[in-house]
N, C-alpha and C positions, 0 to 999 in steps of 0.2 A: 219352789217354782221350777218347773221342766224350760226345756232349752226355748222351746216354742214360747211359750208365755214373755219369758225374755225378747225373742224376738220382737215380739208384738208391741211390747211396750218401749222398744228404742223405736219402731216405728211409728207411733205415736207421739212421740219425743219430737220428734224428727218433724211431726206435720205439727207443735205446738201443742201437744196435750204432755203434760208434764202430770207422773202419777206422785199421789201424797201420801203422807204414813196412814193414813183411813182406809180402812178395806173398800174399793172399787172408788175413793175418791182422787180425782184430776182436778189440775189447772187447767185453764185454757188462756193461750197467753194471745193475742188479738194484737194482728199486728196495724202500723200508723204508717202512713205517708208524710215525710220528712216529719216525723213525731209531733204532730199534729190532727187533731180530730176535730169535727165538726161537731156543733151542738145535735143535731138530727142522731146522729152514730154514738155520740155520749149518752144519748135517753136508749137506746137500744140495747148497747151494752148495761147501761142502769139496771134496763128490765128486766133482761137476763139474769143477772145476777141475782135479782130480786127472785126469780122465778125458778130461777134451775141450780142458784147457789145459794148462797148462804147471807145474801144481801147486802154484801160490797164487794168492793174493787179495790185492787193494791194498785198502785201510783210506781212503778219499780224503775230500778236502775238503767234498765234498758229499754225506755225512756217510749214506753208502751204499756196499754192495761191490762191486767191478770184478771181472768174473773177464778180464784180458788173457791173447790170443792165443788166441781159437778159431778155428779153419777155419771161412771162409765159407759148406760144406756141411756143418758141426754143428752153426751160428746155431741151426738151426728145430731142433734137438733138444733143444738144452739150453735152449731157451724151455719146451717141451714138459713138461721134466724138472718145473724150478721150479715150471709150473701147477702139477704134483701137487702140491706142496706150498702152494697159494695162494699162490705168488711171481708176479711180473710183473715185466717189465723198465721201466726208469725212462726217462721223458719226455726227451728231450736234444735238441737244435739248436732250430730257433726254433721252440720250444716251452714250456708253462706247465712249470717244473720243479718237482720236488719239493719241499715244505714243508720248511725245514729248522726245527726245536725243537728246543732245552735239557730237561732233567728236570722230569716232573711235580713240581708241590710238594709232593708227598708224599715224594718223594725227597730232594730236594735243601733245604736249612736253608737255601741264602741266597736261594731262590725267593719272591718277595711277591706273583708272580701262579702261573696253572695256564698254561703256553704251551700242554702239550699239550691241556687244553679247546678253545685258540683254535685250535689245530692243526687237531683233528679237524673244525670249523666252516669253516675255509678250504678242508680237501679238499673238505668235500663240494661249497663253492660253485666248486673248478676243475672238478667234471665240465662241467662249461659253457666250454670252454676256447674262450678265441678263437683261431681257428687261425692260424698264420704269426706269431704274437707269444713273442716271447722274453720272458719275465715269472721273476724267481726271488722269492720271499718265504722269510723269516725269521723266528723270534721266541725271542727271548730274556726269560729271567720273570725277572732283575733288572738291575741297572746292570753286571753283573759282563761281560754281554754274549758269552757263550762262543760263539753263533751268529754273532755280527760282522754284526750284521745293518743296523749304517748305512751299511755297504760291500760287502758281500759280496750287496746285494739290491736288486731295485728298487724294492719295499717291505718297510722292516723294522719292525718291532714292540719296544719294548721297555718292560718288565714296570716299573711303578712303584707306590706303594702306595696309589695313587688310577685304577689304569686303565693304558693304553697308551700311549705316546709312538710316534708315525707319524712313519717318516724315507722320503722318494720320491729315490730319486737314487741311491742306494749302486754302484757299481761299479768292478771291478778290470781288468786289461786293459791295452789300449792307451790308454784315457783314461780312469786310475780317477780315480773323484770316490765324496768323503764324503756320504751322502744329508744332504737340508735338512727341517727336522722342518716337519709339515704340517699335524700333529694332536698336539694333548695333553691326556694323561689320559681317555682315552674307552675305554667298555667292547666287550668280545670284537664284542655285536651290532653297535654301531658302526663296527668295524672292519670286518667284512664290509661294514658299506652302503659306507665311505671303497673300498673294495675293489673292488666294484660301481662304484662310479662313475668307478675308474682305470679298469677295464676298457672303460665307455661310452665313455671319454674315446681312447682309444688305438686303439679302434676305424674312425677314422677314416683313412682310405687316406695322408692327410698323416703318418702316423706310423706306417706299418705299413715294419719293421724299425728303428724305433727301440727306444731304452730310455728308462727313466725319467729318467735323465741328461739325455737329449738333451730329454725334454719342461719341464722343469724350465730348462733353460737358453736352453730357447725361448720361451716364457710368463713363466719370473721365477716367484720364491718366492710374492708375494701375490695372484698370478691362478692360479694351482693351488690353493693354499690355499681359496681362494674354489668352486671346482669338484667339488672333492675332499670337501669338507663339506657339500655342498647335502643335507639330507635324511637326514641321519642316523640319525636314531629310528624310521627304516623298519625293520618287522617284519619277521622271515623265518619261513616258514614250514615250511623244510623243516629235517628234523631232521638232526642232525648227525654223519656218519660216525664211527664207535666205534674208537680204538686197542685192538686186540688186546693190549697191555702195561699199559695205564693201570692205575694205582693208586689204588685207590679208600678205603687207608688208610694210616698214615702210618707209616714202616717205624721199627720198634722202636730203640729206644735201642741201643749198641755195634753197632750196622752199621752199615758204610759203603758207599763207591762203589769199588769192585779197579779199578787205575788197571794197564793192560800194556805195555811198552814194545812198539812195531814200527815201527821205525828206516824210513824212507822209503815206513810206511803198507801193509809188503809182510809178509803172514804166508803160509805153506806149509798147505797143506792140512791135515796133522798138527797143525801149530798151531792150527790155527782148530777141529776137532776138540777137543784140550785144552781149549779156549778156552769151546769148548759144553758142554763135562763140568762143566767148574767153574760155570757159570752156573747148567746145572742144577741140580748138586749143591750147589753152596753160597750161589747168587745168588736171585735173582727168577725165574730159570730164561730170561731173556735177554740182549742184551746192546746195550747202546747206542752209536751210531755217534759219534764227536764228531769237530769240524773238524780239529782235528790229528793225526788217525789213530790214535793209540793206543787201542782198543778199551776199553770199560770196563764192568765186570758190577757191578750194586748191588745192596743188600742183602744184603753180605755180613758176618758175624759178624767181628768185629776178632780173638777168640782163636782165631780158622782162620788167618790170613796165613801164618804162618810151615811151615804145612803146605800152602797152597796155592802158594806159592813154589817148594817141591820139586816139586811138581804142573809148575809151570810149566817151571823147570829142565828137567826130564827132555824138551823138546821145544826146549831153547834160547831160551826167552823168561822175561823176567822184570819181576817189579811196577817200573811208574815211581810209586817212591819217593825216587827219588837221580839224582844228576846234572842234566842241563837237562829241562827240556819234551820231549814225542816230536816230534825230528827228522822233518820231515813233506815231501814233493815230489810233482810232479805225475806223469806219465806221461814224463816225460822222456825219454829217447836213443828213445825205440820209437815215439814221439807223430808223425802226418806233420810237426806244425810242431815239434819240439825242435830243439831247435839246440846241446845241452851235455847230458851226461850228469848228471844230476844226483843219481839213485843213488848214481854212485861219488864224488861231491865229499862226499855227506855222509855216507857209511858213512868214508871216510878225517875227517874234519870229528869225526864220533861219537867214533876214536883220541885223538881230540887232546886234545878237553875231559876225556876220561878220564886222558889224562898227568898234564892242569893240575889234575886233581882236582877240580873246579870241580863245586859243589853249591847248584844255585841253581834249582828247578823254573819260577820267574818269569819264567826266560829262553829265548825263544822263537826259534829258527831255521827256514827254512825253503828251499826252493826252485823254481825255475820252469826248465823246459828251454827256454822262449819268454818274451819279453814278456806274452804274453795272462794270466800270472802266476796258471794255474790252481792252483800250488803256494799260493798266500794271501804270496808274498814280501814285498810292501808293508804287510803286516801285522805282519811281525815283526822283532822287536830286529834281528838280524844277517837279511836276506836277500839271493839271488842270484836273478836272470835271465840265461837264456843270451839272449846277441845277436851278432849277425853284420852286416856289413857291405857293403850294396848297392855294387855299381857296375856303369854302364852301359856294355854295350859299344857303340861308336857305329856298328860295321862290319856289324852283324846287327840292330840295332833298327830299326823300321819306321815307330815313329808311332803306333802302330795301338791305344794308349788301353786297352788291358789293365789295364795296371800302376794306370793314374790310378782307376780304376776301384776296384780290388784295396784300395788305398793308404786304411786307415781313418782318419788323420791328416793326411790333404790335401798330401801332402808329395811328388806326384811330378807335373808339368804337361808335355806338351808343348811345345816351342820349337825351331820349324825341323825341322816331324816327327822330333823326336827327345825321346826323354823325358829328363825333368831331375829332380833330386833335391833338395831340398834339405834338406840337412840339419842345418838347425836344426830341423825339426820331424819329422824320421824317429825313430822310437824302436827301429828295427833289429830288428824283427822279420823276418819270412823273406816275408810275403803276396806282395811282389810278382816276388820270384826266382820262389816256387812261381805264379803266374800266368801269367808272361810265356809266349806260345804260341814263343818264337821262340828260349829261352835267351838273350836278350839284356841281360836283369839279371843278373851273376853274383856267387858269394858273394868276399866279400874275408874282411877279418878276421875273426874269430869270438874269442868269449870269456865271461866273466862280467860283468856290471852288480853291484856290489855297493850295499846297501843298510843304514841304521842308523835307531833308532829308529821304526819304524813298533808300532801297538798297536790291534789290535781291540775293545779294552774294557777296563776297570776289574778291577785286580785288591786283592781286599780287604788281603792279606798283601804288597802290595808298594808304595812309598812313591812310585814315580817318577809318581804321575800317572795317571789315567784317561782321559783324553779320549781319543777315538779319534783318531787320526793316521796318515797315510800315511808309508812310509819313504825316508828322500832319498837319491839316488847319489851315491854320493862315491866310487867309480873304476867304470871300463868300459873292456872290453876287454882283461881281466884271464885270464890261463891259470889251469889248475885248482890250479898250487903256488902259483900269485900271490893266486889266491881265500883258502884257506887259510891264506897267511899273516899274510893281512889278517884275516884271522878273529880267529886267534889275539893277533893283538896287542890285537885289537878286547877280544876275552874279558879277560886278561892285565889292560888298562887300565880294563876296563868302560865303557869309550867306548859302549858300545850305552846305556845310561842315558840320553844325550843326546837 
């Protein structure tokens, strides 16, 4: 690929076309207003998918619909399409990304703030996007934390019953780190000024392709603090972008939130269909996206369930009521950087826990086909990342500073124009195989990284703890029967509690 073609394709990137390992195949990642979509815009996306892909939709972490695998000359159509329906595709590479928010508190009973209020107030201040900076924000309206927003963001928000608690740092990846709280208890307006003033702050060319991690770790906790807060009771004047879904009353007693199972976040066109009938017909007439994929329609009447079930059934889907959390992963075996299929670990993974009977909603799995652990792995009880195993061959490498370059862990140097590895600080992702101009890094082993104990947040029905925590490896390089049976023993023992 010539420099140009490169180009091309970050620019793409950039407007939501994300390229897959298939020659001229793209995602199209469709972006949501306070992640939420209407039934009208779920049948549209349906069809699309139906028509110009491959006849579903992934449910994904960033809590918006994918439609994978459209042809490179259908992109500008099915953009086209979506306008009609006031859709747009979603911001992606280094760029400001979509707000992720939890349930207005009109919905949600454990909410002690509105996120979507703050929501709508933060989009309006990114039309002012600084360009070339990678920024994701979050906000979650109680400790319950379902947006994971002091990891999953560079600035997260979360809802307390005195105001916001600001975390700057959050990030997953190659070097996740838990964000460092900045700000506490300050209202929505405050937020934007603290918000405002990251952005002053980042602006500066010494930080342009960094994250918030990186600023944080460069300055220390009480010289950001200090920066971050100058000026707060600065007034804004301009009014505040309107979610199309917001609830402006507090939904009636016996409804709830219809909770869907879709196993690795992947529904079929017919399903997502089904999916918009029921909303319609029996919800708020949308549906909201959440970080674990499984789709979920509120406001619906508790004495409908057992008749919206058959509803579901008839298209192969059904309420998560039972068994674990929805099984959730990223773009895996299709992704350019995957490195392990992760679909199929946990559609076989889904068998298991259904053998052992195991009925326990609080327990969270997940998966990542790379390190960059777009799947949320480090977030949950049991997860995997696929990794694989550099090595240099010395007969075709040149020296020539690719790799050192590529290498986001500082983990590859030159020494006797030859690149070196070292691998105590490689974390075996694929960047510098995929870099090298020469194939001079080739793949060795490949496998799974397993992980235990990691947690996004606070859950109120579950004893083991709230804090958020990242999840630790405790084997790597693990085959897909070796993953599994680590699983199992994991589940079995409830060793994931740890």
């Amino acid at each position: 690929m010539n420099k140009k073609q490169k180009i091309d394709l970050d620019q793409l990137k950039k407007g939501g076309m994300v390229k897959l390992n298939e020659k001229d195949m793209f995602s199209v990642w469709v972006r949501t207003v306070c992640c939420n979509m209407d039934a009208k815009k779920l049948q549209k996306v349906a069809d699309l998918a139906e028509k110009y892909g491959r006849g579903y939709v992934l449910f994904t972490t960033r809590q918006l619909p994918i439609i994978p695998f459209v042809h490179i000359d259908d992109v500008t159509t099915v953009k086209e399409e979506l306008e009609k329906v006031h859709l747009m595709l979603d911001r992606c590479g280094a760029r400001v990304r979509n707000t992720d928010v939890c349930y207005d508190a009109n919905i949600c009973s454990y909410a002690v703030t509105n996120p979507i209020s703050l929501g709508e107030k933060i989009d309006q201040f990114w039309k002012n996007d600084p360009g070339g900076r990678k920024i994701k924000t979050s906000i979650a309206g109680c400790s319950k934390q379902c947006t994971s927003p002091r990891v999953l963001s560079d600035i997260g928000f979360v809802g307390g019953e005195k105001g916001y608690d600001v975390y700057l740092g959050g990030r997953l990846g190659l070097k996740p780190n838990i964000g460092s709280m900045v700000a506490e208890s300050i209202s929505e307006e405050e937020c934007v000024s603290l918000l405002k003033n990251y952005v002053a702050l980042i602006r500066e060319e010494k930080w342009k392709g960094k994250r918030g991690a990186d600023v944080v770790n460069a300055l220390g906790v009480p010289a950001v603090k200090e920066i971050l807060n100058k000026n707060l009771g600065e007034k804004h004047s301009e009014k505040a972008f309107l979610c199309d879904t917001r609830q402006d009353n507090k939904i009636e007693d016996g409804k709830i939130i219809l909770r869907i199972r879709a196993t690795c976040g992947e529904v079929t066109s017919d399903q997502l269909r089904k999916i918009a009938d029921i909303a319609e017909n029996y919800g708020k007439g949308f549906v909201h996206f959440v970080l674990r994929g499984g789709p979920e329609i509120p406001g619906v009447d508790k004495s409908k369930i057992e008749e919206i079930r058959k509803k579901l059934a008839e298209v192969n889907l059904e309420i998560l009521d039972q068994g674990v959390d929805n099984l959730q992963t990223c773009f895996g075996a299709y992704c350019t950087n995957g490195i392990m299929d992760t679909q199929a670990l946990l559609k076989k993974l889904e068998k298991i826990i259904k053998k052992l009977g195991i009925n326990d909603l609080d327990i969270k799995i997940s998966a990542s086909g790379c390190p960059n652990s777009c799947g949320i792995s480090h977030l949950s009880d049991i997860g995997f990342l696929g990794v694989i195993y550099p090595i240099v061959n010395k007969k075709t490498c040149t020296g020539c500073e690719v790799c050192v370059k590529a290498c986001k862990v500082d983990a590859i140097s030159i020494q006797n124009k030859l690149a070196v590895i070292d691998y105590n600080k490689c974390v075996w992702c694929m960047d510098c195989i995929n870099a090298c101009p020469f194939d001079a890094i080739e793949k060795g082993k490949k496998g799974y990284s397993v992980l235990v104990g990691g947690r996004g947040g606070y859950s109120p029905n579950d004893q083991r703890g709230g804090e958020t925590k990242l999840g630790k490896v405790i084997k790597e390089f693990v085959s897909e029967d070796e993953a599994l049976e680590i699983a199992e023993e994991i589940l079995k023992n409830g060793k994931y509690k740890s």
